[in-house]
VMD Tcl script that draws the C-alpha trace (Angstrom):
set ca {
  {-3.26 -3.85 2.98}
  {-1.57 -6.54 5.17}
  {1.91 -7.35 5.21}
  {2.96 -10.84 4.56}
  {6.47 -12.73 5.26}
  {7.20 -14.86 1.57}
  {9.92 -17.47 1.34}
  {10.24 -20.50 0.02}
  {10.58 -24.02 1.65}
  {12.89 -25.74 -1.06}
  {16.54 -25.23 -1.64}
  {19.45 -24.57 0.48}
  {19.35 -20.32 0.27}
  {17.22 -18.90 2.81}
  {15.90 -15.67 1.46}
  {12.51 -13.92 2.58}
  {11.04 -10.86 1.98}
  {7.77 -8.78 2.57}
  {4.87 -8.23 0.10}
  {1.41 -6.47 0.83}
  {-1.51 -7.99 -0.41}
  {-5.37 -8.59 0.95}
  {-5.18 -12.33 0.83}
  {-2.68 -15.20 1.52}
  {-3.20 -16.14 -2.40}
  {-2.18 -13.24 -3.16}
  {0.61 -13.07 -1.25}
  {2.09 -16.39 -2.96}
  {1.31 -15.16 -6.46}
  {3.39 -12.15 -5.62}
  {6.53 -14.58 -3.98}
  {5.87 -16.72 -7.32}
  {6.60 -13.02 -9.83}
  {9.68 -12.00 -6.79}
  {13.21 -12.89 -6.23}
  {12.79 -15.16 -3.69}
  {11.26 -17.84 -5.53}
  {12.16 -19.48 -9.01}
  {9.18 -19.36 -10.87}
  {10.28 -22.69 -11.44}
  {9.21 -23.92 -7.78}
  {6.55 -25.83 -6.82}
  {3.25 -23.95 -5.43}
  {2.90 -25.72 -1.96}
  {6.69 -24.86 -2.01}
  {6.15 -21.31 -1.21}
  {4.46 -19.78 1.92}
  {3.30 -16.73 2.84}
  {3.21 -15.83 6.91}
  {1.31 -12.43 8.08}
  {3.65 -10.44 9.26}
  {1.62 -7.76 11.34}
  {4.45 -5.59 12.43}
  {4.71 -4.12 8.86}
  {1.00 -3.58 8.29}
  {-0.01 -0.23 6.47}
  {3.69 -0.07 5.34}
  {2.77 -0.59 1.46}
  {3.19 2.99 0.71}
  {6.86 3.56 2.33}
  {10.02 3.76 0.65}
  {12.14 1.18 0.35}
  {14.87 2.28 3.06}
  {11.82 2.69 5.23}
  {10.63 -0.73 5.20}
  {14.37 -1.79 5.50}
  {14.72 0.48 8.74}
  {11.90 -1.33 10.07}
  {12.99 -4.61 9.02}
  {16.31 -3.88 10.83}
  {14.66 -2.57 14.01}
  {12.88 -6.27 13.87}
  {15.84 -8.11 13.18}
  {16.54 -8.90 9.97}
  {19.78 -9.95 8.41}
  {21.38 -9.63 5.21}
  {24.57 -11.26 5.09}
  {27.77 -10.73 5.79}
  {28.43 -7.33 4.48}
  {27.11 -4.34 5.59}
  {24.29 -2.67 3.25}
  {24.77 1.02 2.99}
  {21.74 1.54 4.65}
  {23.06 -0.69 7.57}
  {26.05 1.81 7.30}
  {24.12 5.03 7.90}
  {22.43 3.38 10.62}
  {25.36 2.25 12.64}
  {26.80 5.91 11.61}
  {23.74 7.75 13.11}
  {23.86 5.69 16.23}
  {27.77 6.62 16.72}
  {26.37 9.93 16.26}
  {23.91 9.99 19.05}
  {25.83 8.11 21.22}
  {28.84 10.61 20.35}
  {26.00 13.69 21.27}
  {24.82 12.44 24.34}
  {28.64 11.67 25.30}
  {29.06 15.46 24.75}
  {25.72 16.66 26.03}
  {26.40 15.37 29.53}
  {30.34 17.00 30.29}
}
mol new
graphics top color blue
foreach p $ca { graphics top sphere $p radius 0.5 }
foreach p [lrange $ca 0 end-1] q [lrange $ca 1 end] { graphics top cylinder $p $q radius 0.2 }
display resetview
């Protein structure tokens, strides 16, 4: 299946997210059922962008896809998600290793 980047155009909060489906109108019915859209907002409201990098993804976890949507950038706010946390704690880790590895 292919990946697709949904958001909305309306409204103040910015908020995407990624749904796999075969077409672009699929895509948007999915945004219309998720929590980035109101089901209240309009149809030409919503968009759906490909979003290649996440291709074939459909069957990872959840933490997966939000490892990979890390790696590519992605923000959530302010605070720091847990998975954010074990991230930044693994690359302490590493960095802490090869600190050791090369004395």
């Amino acid at each position: 299946m292919k990946a697709y980047l949904i958001g909305t155009t309306a409204g103040d909060d910015v908020c995407h997210d990624i749904v796999f489906a075969n077409t672009v109108r699929e895509a948007k019915v999915l945004a219309n059922k998720s929590d980035v859209t109101d089901e209240s907002e309009s149809w030409i409201d919503i968009y759906a962008k490909k979003a290649p990098e996440f291709d074939d993804m459909e069957n990872a976890t959840k933490d997966e896809i939000n490892l990979k949507k890390f790696r590519e950038g992605w923000f959530w706010g302010t605070k720091p998600t847990n998975l954010m946390k074990r991230i930044q704690l693994t690359k302490s880790f590493i960095n802490g290793w090869r600190a050791i590895k090369h004395i």
